[in-house]
N, C-alpha and C positions, 0 to 999 in steps of 0.2 A: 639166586646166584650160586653159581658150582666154582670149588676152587680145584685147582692146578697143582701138576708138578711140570716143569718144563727145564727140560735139560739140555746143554747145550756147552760143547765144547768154546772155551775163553779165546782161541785163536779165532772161531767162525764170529763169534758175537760172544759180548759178555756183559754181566753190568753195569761194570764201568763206561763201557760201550754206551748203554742205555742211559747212566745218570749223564752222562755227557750232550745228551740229546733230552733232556728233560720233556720237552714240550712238545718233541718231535715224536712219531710214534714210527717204530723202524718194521720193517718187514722180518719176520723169522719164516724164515724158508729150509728147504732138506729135508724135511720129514720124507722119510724112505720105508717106515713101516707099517702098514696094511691098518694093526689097529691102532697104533698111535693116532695115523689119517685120519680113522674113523673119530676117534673123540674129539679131533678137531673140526672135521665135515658136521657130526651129526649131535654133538653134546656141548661146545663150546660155544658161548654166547658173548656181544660183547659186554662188558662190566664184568667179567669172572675175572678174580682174581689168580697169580700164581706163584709160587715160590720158582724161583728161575735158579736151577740149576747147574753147578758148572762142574762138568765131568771132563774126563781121558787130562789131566793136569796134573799139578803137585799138591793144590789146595783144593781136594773134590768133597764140594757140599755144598749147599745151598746158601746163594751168597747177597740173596737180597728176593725183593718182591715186585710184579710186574703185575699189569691188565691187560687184557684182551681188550682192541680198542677197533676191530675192525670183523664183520663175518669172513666166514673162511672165500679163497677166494685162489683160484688155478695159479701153484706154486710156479712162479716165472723161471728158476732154474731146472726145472725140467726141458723147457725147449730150447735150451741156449747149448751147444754142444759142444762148448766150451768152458763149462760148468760141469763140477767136478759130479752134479746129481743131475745132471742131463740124463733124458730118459727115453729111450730112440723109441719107445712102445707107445710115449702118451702124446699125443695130439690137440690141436686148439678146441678141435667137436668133441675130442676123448679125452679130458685130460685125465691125469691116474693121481696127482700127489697135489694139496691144497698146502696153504700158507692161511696165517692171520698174522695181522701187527699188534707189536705189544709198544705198549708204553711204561716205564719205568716208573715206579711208587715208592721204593724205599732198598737203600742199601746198608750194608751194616748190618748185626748179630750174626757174624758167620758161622754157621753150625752144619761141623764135619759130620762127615758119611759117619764115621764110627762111632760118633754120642748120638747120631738119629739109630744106631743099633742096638745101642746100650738100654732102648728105655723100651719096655714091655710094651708101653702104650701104643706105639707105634708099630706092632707087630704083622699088621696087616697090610702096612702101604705095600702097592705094586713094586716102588723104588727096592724097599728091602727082601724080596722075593727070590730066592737063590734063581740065577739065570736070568733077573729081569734086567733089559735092554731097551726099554721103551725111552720114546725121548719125552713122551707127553704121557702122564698118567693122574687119574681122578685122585684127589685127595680128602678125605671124611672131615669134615665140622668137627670133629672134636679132635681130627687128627692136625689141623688146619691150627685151631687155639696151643695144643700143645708146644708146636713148634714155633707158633709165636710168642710162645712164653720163655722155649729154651732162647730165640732168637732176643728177646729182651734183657735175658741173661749175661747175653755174650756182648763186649764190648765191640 
């Protein structure tokens, strides 16, 4: 099992979103970044866990826990060109951008961007990386327990 970071603007999708659909498992589509895609296409499995991320808001930080519940699989807003990630390059034989579905596992311990800064431990996530912009990135087993600890923390 590899775990996650998956970030995701609260107006596209958000946890609430997801605890709302409990049993339902929803599609996360938009991925628009070359490696982002790639760890979705080529390293994400399903049963990986992720901390589901909610960024561009008022409250930006990790606001609960999702699964990968499906293999990756030709992002359907790519060829709807009425979609705001419509992508006039990628095609049904070509596609260029992948999607998986996540299902919701746990909300609650909300822990801001700036206490995952604060702790040395975590010095290495992609997230905290001056200039990173990724919507999906790897998260380390130990980096994985720590923010489940700060997450058990937080009411």
């Amino acid at each position: 099992m590899r775990y996650w970071l998956l970030k995701s603007e609260p107006d596209d999708i958000s946890i609430e979103d997801l605890a709302g659909a409990p049993q339902q498992a929803l599609a996360w589509t938009g991925i628009r970044n070359y490696q982002a895609r790639n760890f979705l296409r080529d390293a994400a499995s399903v049963g990986d866990l992720a901390f589901f991320y909610h960024s561009s808001c008022a409250d930006i930080g990790i606001a609960g826990i999702v699964e990968i519940v499906s293999t990756p699989y030709p992002d359907p807003t790519q060829f709807d060109p009425g979609s705001r990630y419509f992508d006039p390059k990628a095609t049904a034989e070509q596609p260029r951008w992948v999607s998986v579905d996540i299902r919701f596992v746990q909300q609650g311990g909300f822990v801001p961007l700036a206490t995952l800064k604060a702790h040395p431990e975590l010095e290495g996530m992609p997230l905290l990386a001056k200039g990173s912009r990724l919507s999906v990135s790897p998260v380390e087993r130990a980096q994985w327990e720590f923010i489940r600890a700060l997450m058990a923390e937080t009411p």
